[in-house]
N, C-alpha and C positions, 0 to 999 in steps of 0.2 A: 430573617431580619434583613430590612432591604440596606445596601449601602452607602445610601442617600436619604438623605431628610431636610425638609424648611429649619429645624432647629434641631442642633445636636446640644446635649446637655449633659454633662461629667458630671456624675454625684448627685446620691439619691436621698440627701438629707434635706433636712424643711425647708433650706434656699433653694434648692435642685429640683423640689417637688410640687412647691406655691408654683415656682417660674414654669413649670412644664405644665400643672391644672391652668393656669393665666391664659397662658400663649394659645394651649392646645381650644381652649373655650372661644379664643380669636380666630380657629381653623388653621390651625399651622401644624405641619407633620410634625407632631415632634419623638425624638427617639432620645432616654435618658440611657445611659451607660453606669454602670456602679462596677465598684472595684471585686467588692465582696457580695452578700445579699443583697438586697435593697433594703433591708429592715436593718445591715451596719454601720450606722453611721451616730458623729458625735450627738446632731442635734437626740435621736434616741436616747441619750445617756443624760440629757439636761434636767437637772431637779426642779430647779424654781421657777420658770414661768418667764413670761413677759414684762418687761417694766414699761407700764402704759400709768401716765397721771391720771388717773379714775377719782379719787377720793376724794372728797370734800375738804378743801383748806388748798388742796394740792392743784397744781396746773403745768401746763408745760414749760412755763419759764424754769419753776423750781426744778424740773425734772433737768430742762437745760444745767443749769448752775449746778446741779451736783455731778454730772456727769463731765463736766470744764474741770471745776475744781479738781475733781479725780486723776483726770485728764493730766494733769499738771501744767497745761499751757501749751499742750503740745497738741490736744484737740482742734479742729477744725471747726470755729463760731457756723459757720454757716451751714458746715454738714449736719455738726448735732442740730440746729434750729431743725433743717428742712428734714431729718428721720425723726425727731421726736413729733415734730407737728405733724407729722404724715400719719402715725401709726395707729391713734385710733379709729380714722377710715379705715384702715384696713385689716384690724379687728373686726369692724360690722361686716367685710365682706366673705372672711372668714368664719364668723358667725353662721352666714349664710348658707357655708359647705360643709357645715354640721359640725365644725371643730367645738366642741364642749368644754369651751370656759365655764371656770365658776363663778356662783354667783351674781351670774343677773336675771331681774326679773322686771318683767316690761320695760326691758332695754333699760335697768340702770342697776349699778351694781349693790350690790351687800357688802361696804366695806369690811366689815369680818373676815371674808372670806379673800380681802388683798393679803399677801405675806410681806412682812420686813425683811432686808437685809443689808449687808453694811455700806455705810456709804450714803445711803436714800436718806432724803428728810423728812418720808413719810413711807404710810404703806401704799406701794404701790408695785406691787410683783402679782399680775394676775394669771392665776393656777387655771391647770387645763388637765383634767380627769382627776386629781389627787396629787399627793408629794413627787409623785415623778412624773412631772408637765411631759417631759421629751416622750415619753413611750407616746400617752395617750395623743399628745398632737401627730406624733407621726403615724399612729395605727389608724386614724380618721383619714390623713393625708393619700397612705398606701391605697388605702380602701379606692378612697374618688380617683386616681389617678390610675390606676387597674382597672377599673372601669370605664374610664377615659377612650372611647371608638378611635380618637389621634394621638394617643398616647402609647409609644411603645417600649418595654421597659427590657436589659440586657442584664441579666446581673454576671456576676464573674469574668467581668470583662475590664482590663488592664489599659489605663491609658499608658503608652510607649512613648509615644511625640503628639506635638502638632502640627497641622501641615500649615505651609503656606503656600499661596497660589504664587504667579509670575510676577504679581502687580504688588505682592507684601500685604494678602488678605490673609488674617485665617479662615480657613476652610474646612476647618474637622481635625480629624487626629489619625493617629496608627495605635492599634489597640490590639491585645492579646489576650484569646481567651483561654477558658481553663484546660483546653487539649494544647494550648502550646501554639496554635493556630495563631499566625500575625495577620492584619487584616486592615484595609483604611475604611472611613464613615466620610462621606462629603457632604455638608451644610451650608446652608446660606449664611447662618450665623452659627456659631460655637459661645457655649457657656461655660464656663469655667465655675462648678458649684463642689469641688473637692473636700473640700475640708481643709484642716489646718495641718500642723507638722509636731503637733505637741509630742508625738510617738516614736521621734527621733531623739528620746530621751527614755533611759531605764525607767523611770517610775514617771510613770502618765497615765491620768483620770480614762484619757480619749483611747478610741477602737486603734485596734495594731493596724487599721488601712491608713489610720493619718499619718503620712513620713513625709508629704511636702510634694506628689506625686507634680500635682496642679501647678504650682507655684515654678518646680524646679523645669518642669515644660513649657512654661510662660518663659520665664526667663530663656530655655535656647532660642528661641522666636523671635527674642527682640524685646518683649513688654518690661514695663519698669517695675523694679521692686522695690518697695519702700519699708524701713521700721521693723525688721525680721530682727531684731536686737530686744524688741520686747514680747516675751512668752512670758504671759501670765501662768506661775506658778498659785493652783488652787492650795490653800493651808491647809486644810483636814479631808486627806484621802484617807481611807483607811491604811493601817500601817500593818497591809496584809499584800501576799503576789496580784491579790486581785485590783488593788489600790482603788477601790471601789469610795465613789465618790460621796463625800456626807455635806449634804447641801448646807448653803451657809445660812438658808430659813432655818435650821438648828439654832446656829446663833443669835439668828433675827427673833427666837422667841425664847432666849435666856440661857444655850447652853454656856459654857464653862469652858477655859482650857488654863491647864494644870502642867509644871513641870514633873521630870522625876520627885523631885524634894517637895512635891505637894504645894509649890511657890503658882499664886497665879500673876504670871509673870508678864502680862500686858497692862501694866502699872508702869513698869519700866519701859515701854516703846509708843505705847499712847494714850496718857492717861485719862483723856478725853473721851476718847472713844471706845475705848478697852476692846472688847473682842469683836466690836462691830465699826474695828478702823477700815481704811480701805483694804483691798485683799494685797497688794504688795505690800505693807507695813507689815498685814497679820501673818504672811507665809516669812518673810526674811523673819520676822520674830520667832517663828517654830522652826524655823529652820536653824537659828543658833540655841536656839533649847535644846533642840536634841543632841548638837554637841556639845553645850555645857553642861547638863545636865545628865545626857544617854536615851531620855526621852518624852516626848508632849502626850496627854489625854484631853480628851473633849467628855466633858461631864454634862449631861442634863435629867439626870437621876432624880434632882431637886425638886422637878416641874411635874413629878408623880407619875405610874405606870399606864396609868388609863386615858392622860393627857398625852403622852408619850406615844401611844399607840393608838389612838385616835388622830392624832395631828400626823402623825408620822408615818403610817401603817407601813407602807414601800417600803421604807430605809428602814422600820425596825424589823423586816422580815427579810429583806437582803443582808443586815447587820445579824439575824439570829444565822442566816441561813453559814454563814463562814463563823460564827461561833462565839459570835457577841452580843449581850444581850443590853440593848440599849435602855433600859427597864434598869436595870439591877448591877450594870457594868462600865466604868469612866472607860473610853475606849480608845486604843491607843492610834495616833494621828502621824501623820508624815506630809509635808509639799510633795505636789507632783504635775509636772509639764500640764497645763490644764487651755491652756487658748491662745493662737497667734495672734497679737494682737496688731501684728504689722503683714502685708505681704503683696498679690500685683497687686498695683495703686489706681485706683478708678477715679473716674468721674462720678458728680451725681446720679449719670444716668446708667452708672455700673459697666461703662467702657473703660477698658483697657487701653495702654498706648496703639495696639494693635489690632487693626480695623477689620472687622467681623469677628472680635475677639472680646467677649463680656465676662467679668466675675464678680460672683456674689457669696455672702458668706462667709463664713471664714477664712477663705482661701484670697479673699479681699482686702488692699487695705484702704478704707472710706475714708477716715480721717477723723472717725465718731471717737477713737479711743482713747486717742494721745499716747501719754504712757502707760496707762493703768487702767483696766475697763470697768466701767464700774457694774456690778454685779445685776444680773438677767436684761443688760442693753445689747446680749450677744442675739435670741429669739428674735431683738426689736430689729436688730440691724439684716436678719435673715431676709423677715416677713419686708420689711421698707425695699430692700435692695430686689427681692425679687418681683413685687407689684412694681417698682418705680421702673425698673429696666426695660416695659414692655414695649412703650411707645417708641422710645429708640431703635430696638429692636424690628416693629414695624415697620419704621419708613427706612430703616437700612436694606430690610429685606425687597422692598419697592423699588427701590433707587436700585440695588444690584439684583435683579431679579434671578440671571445667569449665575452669579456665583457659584462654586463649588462644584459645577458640574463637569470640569474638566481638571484634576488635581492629578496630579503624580501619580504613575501607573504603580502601584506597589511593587511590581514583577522589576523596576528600575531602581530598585533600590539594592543596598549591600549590606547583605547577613554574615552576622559570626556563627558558625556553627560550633560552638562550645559546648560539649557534654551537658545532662542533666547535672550540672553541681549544687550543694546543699550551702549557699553563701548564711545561711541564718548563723553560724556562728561569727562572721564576717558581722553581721547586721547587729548582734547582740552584745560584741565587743565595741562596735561604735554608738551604741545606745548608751552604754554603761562609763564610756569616756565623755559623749556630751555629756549627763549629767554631773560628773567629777568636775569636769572643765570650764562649762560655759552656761551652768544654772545660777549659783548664788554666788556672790562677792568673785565677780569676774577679773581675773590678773592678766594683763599681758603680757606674760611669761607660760602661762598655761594655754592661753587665746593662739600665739603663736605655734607650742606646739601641737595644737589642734588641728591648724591650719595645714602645718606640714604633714602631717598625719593621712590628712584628707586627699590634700595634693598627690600624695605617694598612692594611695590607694584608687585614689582617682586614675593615677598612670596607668596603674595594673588592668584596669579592666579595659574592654575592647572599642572601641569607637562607635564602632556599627553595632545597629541593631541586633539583641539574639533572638536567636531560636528559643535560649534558655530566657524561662521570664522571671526566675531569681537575679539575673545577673539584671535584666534592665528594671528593675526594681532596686537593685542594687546600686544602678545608675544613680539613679533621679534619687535616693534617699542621701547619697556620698555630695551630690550638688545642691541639694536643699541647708543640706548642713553646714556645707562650705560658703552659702550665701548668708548662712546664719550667723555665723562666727565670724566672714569679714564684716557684718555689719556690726555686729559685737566692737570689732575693733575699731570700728568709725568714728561712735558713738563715745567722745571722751566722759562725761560727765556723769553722775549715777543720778539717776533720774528713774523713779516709779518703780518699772518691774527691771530694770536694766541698773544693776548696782554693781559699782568695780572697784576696782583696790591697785593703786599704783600704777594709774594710765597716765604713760607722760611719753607717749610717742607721736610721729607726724600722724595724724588723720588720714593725710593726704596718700599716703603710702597704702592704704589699701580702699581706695574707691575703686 
């Protein structure tokens, strides 16, 4: 692996892998970095598809308006315009690279075959291989970019930091791989394609690599973080250790959700809308069922077995495979950490405050979300941010053509040499206190002592880079959290996915 490249790129999920097929088809060295496999990441784990206005009656104003209103006013008019109206271009170009949407034929689609879900005022969720879009888009992805002559891909490899040059560029990163080996990459430009931090919480939909790795190394650098106070909590994960995700196209085609007492209790939180309110209504609703009641089921028993297992087949064979049978079983539900919908704050053109420093994805914050995202505009905001960011990336690379060729000798830096220690119960106890503390009906009395919690533990650990890559994992997971929770306490007012309970202190006190 050489130690240079035209573009370096953190994160091998479908923002991490469009931008790397993009760039590298432009002739740009590019080298992607992954924390874990390249097949770990959340986009892999997404059920529903794309929200692209395809359907007839539908357009992208409509698509705009529901994703505002979701939004709560905290959306950005001009981002959603310019990602919604970008995306079906860049559906046909993915077309192109063999990705296997369904249902079109002589370029136009088979509404049938759009999915509903909550929120939309139409169908418009377009499926890509069957009920689990994420695999089969990313299995198409891996493929072309594996084959890719400038494409070169690392897996197991730990982003540490990022560097910056003399002038306050970024220029790549310090990375650790799986011998323990620290090592720097030097780029003309850096991407930041991580993922999000939903995994910094006991029960999350998302792979154990998302803890905020991206986000919490923007932040030493300089770049700005914005809106880390709204994690959308997904409503029906399964209420199993796998907390394996039951898409909300369940919903979108009639399931059910049921208290203990057999009450269906989304009468009482949206009558309107019932189980296809937005997803912050519908998760803080099952989230006080299961403590008034002990606990939520998602029923679509009604909609018959053969429907069930046709429409479904993924989810009813991952649902038999842990011991439920979606056919013949109400199945029991839990909220769980499911999407950042705040983090570094880009421009349209997916810049970061910090120059040769881009992020896309999750690990993003656009301004598409507001507070509340509305359901499969995560794919759209991937596919948008990773075609949109190329051009920029172009003439940055032109204008500083030198960049990154001269960064910080690694041999000048300063190592902790700290034993192999095992911090995952360190990791596990702070997974299990964010969730307590700073998921539902957030208090600042519990906010605070989170904070201090973090601070303390934050002391503990070593300044300098380790040797051990538990500990600087351990790092970056203790300062994601901490950027989490002050932002938590910034945010007075409960608003979409950010709900609190007796905020009446200065703001100001923790910017």
């Amino acid at each position: 692996m050489s130690p240079y490249c035209d573009v370096l790129i953190i994160g091998s999920g479908a923002a991490g892998l469009i931008s790397a097929i993009n760039l590298a088809n432009e002739g740009f060295s590019v080298l992607v970095l992954t924390k874990d496999a390249v097949t770990e990441s959340s986009s892999s784990y997404a059920q529903g598809g794309v929200a692209v206005p395809l359907a007839l009656g539908d357009s992208p104003e409509k698509h705009i308006e529901d994703t505002l209103r979701v939004g709560q006013g905290l959306a950005d008019r001009n981002v959603v315009r310019f990602y919604i109206n970008s995306i079906t271009g860049y559906i046909k170009i993915l077309r192109s690279w063999g990705i296997p949407f369904l249902g079109f034929k002589n370029n136009h689609i088979e509404e049938k075959c759009l999915g509903n879900e909550a929120a939309h005022s139409h169908r418009r969720i377009l499926k890509i291989g069957g009920d689990l879009s994420g695999r089969a888009l990313m299995k198409s992805l891996w493929e072309t970019a594996c084959r890719h002559p400038n494409i070169s891909i690392s897996q197991g490899t730990v982003l540490v930091e990022l560097l910056k040059s003399d002038n306050d560029f970024c220029v790549g990163g310090i990375f650790q791989d799986i011998n323990n080996n620290v090592f720097q990459i030097t780029a003309k430009a850096t991407i930041l394609a991580s993922g999000g931090l939903a995994s910094l919480y006991s029960k999350s939909t998302s792979p154990n690599v998302s803890t905020g790795d991206g986000i919490a190394c923007a932040h030493k650098i300089g770049a700005k973080i914005k809106n880390l106070e709204f994690i959308q909590f997904h409503p029906t994960a399964l209420d199993h250790p796998s907390y394996f995700l039951l898409s909300e196209a369940l919903r979108g085609e009639g399931a059910l959700l049921y208290n203990k007492l057999n009450e269906r209790f989304m009468f009482d939180y949206s009558p309107e809308n019932l189980e296809l309110a937005p997803r912050a209504i519908v998760s803080n609703a099952v989230w006080r069922e299961i403590n008034r009641t002990g606990a939520v089921f998602l029923d679509i028993r009604h909609l018959g077995e053969e429907y069930i297992k046709n429409k479904f087949q993924g989810i009813y064979e991952c649902c038999k495979h842990f011991g439920y049978d979606l056919a013949n079983d109400s199945v029991p539900v839990t909220p769980a950490a499911h999407y950042a919908i705040g983090g570094v704050q880009v421009s349209l053109e997916s810049k970061t405050s910090v120059d040769g420093l881009w992020a896309i994805g999750e690990v993003a914050c656009t301004g598409l979300h507001g507070a509340d995202r509305l359901a499969s505009n995560s794919l759209l905001e991937c596919i948008v941010g990773a075609f949109s960011s190329t051009q920029s990336i172009k003439e940055f690379i032109q204008q500083n053509n030198d960049l990154g060729k001269y960064p910080q000798e690694i041999d000048s830096l300063e190592f902790d040499f700290t034993g192999i220690v095992d911090t995952s119960e360190i990791a596990n106890d702070l997974k299990h206190r964010m969730w307590k503390f700073a998921s539902f009906d957030r208090k600042e009395e519990h906010l605070l002592y989170l904070l201090d919690y973090l601070e303390e533990l934050e002391g503990k650990l070593p300044k300098q880079i380790s040797t051990n890559p538990f500990i600087n994992q351990l790092k970056n997971q203790v300062l994601a959290s901490k950027l989490l929770v002050k932002a938590a306490l910034s945010r007075r007012e409960s608003i979409g996915t950010h709900q609190v309970h007796n905020i009446n202190y200065n703001v100001n006190s923790f910017s």
